[in-house]
C-alpha positions as a Markdown table, in Angstrom:
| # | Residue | x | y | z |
|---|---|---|---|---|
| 1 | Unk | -30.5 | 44.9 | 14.6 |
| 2 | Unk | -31.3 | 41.2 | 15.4 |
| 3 | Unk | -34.5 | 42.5 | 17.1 |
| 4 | Unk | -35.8 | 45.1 | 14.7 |
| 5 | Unk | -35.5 | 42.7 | 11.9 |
| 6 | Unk | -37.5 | 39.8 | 14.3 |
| 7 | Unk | -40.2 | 42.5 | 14.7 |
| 8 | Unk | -40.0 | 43.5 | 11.3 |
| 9 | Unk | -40.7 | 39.4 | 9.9 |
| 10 | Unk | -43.5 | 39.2 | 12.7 |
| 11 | Unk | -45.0 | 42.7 | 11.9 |
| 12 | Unk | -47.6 | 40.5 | 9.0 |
| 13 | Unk | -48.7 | 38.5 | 11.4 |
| 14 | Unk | -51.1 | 41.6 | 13.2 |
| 15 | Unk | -51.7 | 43.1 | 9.6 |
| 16 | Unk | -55.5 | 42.7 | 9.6 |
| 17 | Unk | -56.9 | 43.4 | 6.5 |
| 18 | Unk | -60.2 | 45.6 | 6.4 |
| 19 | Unk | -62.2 | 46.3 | 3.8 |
| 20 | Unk | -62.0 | 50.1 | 4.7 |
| 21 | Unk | -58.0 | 50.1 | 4.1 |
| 22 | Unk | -58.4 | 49.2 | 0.7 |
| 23 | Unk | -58.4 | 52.7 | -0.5 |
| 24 | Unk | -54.9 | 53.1 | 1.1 |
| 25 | Unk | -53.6 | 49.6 | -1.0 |
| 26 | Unk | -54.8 | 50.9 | -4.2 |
| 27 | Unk | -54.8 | 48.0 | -6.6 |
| 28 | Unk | -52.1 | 45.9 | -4.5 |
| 29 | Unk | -54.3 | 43.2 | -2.8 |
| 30 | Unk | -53.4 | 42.4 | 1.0 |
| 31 | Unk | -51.5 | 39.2 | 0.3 |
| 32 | Unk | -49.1 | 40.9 | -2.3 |
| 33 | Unk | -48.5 | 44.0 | 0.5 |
| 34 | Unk | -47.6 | 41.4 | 2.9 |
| 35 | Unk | -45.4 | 39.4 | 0.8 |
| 36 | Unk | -43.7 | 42.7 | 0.0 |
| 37 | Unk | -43.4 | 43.3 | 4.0 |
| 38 | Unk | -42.2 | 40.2 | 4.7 |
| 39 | Unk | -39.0 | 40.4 | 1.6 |
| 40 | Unk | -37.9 | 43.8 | 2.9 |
| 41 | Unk | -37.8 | 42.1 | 6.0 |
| 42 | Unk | -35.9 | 39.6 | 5.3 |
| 43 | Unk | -33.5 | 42.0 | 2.9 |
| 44 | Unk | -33.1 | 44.0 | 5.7 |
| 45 | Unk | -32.0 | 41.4 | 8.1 |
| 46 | Unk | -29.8 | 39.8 | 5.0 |
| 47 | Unk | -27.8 | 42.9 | 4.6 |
| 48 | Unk | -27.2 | 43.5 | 8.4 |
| 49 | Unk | -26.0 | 40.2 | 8.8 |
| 50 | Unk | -23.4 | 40.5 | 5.7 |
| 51 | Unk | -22.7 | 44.0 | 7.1 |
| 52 | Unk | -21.8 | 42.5 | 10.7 |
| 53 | Unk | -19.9 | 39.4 | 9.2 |
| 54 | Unk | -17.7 | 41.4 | 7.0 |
| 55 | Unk | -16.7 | 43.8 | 10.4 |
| 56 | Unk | -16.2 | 40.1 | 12.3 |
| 57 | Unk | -13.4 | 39.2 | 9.2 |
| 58 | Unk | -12.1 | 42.0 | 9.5 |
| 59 | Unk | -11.2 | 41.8 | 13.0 |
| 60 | Unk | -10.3 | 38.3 | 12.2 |
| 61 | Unk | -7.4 | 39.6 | 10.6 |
| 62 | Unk | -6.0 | 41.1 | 13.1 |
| 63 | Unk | -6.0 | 37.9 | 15.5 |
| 64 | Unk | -4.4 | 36.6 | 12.3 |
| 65 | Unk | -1.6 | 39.3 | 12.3 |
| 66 | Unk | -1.2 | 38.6 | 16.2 |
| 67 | Unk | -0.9 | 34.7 | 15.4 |
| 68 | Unk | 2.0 | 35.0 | 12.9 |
| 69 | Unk | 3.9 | 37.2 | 15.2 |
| 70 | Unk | 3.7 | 34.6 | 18.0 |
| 71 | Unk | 6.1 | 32.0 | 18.7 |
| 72 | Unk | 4.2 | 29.7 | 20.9 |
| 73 | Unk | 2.0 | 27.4 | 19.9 |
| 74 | Unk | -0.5 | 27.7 | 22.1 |
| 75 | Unk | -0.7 | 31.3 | 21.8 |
| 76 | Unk | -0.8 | 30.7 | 18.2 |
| 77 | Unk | -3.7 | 28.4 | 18.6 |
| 78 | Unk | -5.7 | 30.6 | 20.5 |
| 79 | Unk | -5.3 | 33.3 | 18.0 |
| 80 | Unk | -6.2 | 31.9 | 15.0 |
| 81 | Unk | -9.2 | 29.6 | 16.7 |
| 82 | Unk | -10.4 | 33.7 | 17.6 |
| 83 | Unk | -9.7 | 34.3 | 14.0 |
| 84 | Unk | -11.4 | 31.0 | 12.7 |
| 85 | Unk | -14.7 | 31.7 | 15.3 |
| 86 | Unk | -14.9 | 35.1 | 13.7 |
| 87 | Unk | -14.7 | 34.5 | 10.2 |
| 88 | Unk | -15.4 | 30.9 | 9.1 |
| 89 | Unk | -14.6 | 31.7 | 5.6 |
| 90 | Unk | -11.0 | 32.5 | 6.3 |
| 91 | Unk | -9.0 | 29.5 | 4.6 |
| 92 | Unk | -5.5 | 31.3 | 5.8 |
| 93 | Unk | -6.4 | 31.1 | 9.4 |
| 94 | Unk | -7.5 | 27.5 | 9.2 |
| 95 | Unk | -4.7 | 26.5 | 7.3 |
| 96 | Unk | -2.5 | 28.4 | 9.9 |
| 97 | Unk | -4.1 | 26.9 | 13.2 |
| 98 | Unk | -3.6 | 23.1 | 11.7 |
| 99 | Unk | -0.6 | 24.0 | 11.8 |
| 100 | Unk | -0.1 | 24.8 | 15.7 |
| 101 | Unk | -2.4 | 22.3 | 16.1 |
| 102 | Unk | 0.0 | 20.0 | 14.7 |
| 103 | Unk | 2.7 | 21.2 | 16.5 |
| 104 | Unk | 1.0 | 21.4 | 19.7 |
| 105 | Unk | 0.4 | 17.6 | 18.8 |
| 106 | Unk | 3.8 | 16.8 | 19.1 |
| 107 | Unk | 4.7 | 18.3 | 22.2 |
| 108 | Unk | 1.6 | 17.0 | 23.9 |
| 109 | Unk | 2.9 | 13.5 | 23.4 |
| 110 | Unk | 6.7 | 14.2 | 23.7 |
| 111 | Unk | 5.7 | 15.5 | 27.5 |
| 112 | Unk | 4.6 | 11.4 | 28.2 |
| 113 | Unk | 5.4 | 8.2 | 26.3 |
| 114 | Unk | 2.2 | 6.5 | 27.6 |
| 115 | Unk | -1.1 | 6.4 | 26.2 |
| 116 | Unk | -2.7 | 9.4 | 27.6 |
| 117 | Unk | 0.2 | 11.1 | 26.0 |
| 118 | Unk | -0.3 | 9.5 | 23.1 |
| 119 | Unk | -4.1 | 9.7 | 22.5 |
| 120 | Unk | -4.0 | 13.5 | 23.6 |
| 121 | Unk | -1.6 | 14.3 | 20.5 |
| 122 | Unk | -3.7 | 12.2 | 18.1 |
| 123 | Unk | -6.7 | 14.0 | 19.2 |
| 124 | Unk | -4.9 | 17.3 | 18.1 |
| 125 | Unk | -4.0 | 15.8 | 14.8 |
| 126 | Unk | -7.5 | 14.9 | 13.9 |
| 127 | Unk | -8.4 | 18.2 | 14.4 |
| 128 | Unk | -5.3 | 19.6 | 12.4 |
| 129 | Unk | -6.6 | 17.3 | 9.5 |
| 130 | Unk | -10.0 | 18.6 | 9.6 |
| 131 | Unk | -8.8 | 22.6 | 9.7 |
| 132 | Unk | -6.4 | 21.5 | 6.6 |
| 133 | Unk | -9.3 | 20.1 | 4.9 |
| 134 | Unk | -11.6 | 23.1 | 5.4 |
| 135 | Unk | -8.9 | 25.5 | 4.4 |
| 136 | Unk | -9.1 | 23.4 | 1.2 |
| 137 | Unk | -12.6 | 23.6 | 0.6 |
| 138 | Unk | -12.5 | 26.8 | 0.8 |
| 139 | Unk | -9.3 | 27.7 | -1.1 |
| 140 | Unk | -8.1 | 25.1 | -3.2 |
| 141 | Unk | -4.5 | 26.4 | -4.3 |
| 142 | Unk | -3.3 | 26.6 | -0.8 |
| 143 | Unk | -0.7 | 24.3 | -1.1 |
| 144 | Unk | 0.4 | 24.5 | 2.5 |
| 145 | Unk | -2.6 | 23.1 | 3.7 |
| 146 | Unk | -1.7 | 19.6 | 1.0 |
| 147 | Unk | 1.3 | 19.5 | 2.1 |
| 148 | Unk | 0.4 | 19.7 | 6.0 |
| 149 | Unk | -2.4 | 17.0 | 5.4 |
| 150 | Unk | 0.4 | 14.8 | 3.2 |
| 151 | Unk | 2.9 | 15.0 | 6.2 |
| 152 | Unk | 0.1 | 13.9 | 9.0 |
| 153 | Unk | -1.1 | 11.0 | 6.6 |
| 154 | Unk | 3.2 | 9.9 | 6.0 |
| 155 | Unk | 3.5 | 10.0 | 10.0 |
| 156 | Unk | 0.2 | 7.9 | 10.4 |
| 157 | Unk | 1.8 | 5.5 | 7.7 |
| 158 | Unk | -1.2 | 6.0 | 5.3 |
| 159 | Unk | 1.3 | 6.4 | 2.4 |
| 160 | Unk | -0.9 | 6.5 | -0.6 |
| 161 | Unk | -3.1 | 9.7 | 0.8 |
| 162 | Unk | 0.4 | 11.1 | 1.7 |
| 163 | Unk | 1.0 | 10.4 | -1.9 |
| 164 | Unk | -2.1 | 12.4 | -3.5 |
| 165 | Unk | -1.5 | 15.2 | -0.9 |
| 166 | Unk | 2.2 | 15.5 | -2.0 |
| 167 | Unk | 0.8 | 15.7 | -5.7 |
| 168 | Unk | -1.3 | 18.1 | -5.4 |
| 169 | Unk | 0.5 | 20.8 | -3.7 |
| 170 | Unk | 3.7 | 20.3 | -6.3 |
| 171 | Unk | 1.0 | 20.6 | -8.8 |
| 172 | Unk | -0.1 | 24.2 | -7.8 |
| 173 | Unk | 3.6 | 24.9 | -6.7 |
| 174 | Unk | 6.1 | 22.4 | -8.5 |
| 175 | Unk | 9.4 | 23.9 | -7.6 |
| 176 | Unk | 8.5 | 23.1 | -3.2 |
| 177 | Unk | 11.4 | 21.4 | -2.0 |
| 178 | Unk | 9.2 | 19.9 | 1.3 |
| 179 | Unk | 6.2 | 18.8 | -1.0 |
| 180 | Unk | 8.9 | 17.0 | -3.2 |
| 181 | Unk | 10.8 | 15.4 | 0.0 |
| 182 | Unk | 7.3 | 14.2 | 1.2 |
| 183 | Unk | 6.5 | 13.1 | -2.0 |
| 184 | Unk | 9.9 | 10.7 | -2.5 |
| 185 | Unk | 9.7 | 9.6 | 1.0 |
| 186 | Unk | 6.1 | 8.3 | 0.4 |
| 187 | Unk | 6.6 | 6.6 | -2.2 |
| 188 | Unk | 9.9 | 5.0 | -1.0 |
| 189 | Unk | 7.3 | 3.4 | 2.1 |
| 190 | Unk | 4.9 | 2.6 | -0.8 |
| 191 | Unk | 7.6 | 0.3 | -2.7 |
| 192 | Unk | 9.0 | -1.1 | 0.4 |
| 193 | Unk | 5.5 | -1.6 | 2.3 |
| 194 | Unk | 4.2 | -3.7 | -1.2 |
| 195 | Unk | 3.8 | -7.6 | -0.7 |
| 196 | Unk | 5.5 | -7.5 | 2.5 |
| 197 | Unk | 4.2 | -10.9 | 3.8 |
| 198 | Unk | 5.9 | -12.6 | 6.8 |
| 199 | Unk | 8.4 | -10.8 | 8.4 |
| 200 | Unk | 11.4 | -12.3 | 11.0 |
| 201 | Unk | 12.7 | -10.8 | 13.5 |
| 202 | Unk | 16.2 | -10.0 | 11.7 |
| 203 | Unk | 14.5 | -8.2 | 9.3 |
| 204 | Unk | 12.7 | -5.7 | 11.2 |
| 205 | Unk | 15.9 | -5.1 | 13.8 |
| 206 | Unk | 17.3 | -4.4 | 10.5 |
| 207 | Unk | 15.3 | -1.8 | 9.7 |
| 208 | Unk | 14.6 | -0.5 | 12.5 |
| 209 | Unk | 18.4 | 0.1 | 12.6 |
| 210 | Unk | 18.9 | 2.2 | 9.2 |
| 211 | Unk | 20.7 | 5.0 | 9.6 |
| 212 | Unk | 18.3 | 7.4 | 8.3 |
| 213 | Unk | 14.9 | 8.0 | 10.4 |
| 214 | Unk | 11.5 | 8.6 | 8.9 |
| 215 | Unk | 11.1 | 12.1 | 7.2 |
| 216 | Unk | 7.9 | 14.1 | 9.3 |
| 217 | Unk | 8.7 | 11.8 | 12.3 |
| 218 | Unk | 7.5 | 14.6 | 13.9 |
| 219 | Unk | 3.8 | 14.3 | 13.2 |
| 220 | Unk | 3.9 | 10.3 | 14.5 |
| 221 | Unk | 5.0 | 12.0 | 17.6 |
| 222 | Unk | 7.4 | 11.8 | 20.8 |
| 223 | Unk | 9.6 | 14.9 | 21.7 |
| 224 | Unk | 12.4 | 12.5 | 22.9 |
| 225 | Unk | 12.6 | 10.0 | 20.0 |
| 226 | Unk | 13.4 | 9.4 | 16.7 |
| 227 | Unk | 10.7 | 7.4 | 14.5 |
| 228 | Unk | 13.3 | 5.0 | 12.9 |
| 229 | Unk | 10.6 | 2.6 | 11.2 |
| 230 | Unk | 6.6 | 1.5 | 11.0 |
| 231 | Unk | 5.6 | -1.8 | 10.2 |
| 232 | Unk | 2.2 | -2.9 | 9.0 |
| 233 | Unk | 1.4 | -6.7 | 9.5 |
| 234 | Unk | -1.3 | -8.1 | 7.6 |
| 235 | Unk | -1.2 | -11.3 | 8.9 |
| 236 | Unk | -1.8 | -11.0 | 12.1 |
| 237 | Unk | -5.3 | -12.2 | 12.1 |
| 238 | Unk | -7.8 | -12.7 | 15.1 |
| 239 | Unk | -11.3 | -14.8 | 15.8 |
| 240 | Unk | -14.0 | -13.0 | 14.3 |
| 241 | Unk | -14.9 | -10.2 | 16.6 |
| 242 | Unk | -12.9 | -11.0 | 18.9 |
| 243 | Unk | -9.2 | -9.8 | 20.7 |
| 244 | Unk | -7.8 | -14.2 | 20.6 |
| 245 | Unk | -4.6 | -14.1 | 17.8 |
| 246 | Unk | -5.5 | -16.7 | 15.6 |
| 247 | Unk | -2.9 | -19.4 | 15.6 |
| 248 | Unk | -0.4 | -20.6 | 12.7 |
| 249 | Unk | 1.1 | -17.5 | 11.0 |
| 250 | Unk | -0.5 | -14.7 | 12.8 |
| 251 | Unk | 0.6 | -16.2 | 16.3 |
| 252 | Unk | 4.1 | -16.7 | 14.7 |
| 253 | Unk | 4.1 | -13.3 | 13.3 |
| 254 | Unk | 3.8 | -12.2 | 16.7 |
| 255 | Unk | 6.4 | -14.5 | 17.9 |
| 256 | Unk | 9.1 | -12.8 | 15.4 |
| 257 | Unk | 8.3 | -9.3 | 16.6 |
| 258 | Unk | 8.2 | -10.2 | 20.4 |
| 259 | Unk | 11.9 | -11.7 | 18.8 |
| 260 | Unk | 13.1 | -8.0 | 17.5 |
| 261 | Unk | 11.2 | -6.0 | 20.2 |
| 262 | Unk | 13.0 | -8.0 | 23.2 |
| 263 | Unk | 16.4 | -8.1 | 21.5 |
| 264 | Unk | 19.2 | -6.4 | 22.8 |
| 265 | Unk | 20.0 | -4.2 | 19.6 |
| 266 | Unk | 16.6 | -2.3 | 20.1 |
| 267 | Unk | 17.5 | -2.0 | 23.8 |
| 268 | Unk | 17.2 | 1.4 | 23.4 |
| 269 | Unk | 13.4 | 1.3 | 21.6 |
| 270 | Unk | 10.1 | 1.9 | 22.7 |
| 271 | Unk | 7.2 | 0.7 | 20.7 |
| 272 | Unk | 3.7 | 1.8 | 19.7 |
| 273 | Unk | 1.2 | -0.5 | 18.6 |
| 274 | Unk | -1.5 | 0.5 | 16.8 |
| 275 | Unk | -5.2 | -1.4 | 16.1 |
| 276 | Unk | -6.9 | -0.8 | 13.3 |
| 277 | Unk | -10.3 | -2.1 | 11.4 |
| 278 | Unk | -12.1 | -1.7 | 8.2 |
| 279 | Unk | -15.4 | 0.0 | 7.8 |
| 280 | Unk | -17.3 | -3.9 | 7.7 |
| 281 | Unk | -19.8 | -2.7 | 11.3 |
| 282 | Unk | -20.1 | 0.0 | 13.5 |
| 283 | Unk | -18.0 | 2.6 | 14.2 |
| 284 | Unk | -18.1 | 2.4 | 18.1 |
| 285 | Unk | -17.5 | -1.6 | 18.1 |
| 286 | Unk | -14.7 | -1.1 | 15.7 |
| 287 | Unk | -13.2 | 1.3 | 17.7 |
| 288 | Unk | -13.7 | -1.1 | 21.1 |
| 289 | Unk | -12.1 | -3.6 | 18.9 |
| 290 | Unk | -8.9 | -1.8 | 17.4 |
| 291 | Unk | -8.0 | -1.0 | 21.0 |
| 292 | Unk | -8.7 | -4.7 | 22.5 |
| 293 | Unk | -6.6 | -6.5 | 19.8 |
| 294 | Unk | -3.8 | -4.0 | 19.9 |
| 295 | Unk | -3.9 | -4.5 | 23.9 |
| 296 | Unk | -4.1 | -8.4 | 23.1 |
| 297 | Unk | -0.6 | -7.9 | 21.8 |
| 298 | Unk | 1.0 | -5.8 | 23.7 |
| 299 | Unk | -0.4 | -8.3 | 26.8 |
| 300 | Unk | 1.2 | -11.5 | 25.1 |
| 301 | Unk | 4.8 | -9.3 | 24.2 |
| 302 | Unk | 4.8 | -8.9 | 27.7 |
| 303 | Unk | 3.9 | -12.3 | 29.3 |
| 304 | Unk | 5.9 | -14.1 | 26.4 |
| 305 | Unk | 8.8 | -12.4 | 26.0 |
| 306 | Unk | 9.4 | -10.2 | 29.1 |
| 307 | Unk | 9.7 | -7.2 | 27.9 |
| 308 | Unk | 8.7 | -4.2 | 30.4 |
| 309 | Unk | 5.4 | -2.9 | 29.5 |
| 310 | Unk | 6.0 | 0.9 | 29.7 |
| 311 | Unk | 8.0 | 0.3 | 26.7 |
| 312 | Unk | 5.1 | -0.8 | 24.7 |
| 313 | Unk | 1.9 | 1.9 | 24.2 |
| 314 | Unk | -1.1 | 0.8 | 22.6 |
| 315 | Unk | -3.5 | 3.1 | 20.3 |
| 316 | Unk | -6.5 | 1.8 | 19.3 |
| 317 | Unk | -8.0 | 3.7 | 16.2 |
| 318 | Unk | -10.9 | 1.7 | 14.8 |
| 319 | Unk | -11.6 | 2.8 | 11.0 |
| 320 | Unk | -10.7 | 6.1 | 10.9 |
| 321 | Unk | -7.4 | 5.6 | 9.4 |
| 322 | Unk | -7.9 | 3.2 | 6.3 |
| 323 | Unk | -4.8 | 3.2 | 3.8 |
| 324 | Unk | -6.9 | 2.2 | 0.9 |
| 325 | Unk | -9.6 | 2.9 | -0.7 |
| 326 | Unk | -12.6 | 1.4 | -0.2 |
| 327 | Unk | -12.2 | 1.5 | 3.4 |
| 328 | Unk | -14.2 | -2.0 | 3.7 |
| 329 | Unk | -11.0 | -3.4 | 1.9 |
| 330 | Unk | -9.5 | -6.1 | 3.9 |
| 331 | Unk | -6.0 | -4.8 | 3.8 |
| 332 | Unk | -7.1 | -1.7 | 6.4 |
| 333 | Unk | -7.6 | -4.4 | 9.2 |
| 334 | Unk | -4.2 | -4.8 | 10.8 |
| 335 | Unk | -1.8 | -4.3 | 13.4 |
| 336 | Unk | 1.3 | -1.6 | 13.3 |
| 337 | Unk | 4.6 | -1.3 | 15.0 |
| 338 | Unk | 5.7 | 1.8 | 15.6 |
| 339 | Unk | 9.7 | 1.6 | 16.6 |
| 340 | Unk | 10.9 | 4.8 | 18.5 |
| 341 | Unk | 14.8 | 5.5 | 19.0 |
| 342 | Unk | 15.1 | 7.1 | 22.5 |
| 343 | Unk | 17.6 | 10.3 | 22.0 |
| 344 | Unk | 20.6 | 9.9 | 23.7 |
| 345 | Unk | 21.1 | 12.6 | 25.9 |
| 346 | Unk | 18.3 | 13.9 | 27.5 |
């Protein structure tokens, strides 16, 4: 079909007009003819195209079928990627591969606490978010695909996009008990991130003791711990453009968490410390930068307070994970702690 309708567009190109023809044309002139050529052409092709596309969703829905059945998410994944490749259009299958893709996230870092572990499972939730997000574009009421989003941005500790997400999906279906748990828990980190300021170490052994652990831990990440608690720090500030902690209360910020992370109550705690910037210069630099400071840390932790460094996993993540809006605002430069419970039997 492809190559009819190519011959059929070209075909005006050899039409040589003669004067002795003109009988045939009646009282069409040659231009209008070709014009004519050229739309049937194109109509031709137009209607073969929706003709093959409408055959590739319907197979789609069978790989769609195939991934429901399936109970592992890789298998899953393939499926509705087949599905997705066939028929762009089809918000279900997008909505349905964020969600292995989300899953698959988890596992992927739960195999290794270590960076390569780590960045592996973020990839996979970046693409989750982006497959949420076109499911959305292309079907607004899905409410899964808000609620998905809301738990990836809770787990990342961007609580006010958690917060919209959870809104929205409650607003197309307001009796969802999950949408409603998401949408208490984020605003519970909301109120208790607000005006946090300096922070000593007894506060954040503290909390990273409460008995209850952070709802959609799961998306954050390991297979073998509990996310008990993430703590954003403001203050720790560093030369311009550089990886050096400044000193006074960004060096004594440190100080208190090298204080909680080396004490014997969170004997049992890894950490993950995360780098991130603001959208103030490029994205590459601020990417190389997010992962230098966060390393800058981790390296002083370490030297200062002795604690083992494959306890500690640094995640650099430049600007792509701003909290507020705009996402020049000074408050998305910081530094988070992520403190991880290792589970007791395994």
């Amino acid at each position: 079909m492809k190559n009819v309708a190519a011959q059929r567009i070209l075909f005006p190109r050899v039409f040589v007009c003669r004067w002795r023809m003109l009988w045939r044309l009646s009282s069409i002139s040659c231009s209008a003819m070709v014009l004519w050529l050229i739309g049937v052409s194109l109509l031709t092709c137009a209607l073969g195209s929706g003709a093959a596309a409408a055959e590739d969703c319907q197979k789609a829905k069978a790989f769609y079928k195939l991934g429901v059945s399936l109970l592992n998410y890789e298998e899953r994944r393939a499926a509705f990627q087949k599905a997705v490749d066939l028929c762009p259009s089809y918000a279900e299958a997008h909505n349905n591969l964020a969600d292995a893709l989300e899953n698959l996230a988890a596992l992927s870092q739960g195999r290794n606490f270590d960076e390569k572990g780590l960045s592996q499972g973020n990839r996979l939730l970046d693409q989750a978010v982006q497959h949420y997000t076109r499911a959305l574009e292309l079907k607004d009421d899905l409410y899964q695909s808000h609620i998905g989003l809301g738990e990836i941005y809770l787990g990342q500790g961007r609580y006010q996009p958690a917060l919209e997400e959870f809104k929205k999906a409650l607003a197309i279906s307001p009796l969802n008990e999950r949408a409603d748990e998401g949408l208490k828990e984020a605003r519970k980190r909301l109120a208790q991130e607000t005006d946090r300021g300096f922070r000593k170490s007894e506060q954040l052994v503290a909390r990273a003791k409460q008995p209850s652990p952070m709802s959609a831990g799961r998306v954050m990440g390991v297979e073998n711990h509990t996310v008990r608690d993430r703590e954003s720090f403001h203050n720790i500030l560093f030369a311009g453009w550089s990886a050096q902690i400044a000193q006074g209360e960004p060096i004594e910020q440190v100080n208190e968490i090298g204080k909680a992370l080396s004490s014997p109550e969170l004997s049992a705690f890894n950490f993950v410390i995360e780098g991130h910037t603001n959208t103030v210069g490029g994205f590459e630099e601020n990417m190389k930068l997010s992962w230098e400071r966060a390393r800058s840390v981790k390296s002083y932790l370490v030297k200062q307070f002795g604690i083992a460094p494959e306890r500690l996993v640094v995640q650099g993540y430049g600007y792509t994970r701003t909290k507020v809006k705009p996402d020049n605002a000074a408050e998305n430069r910081r530094v988070e702690v992520v403190f991880l419970e290792k589970d007791s039997g395994r």
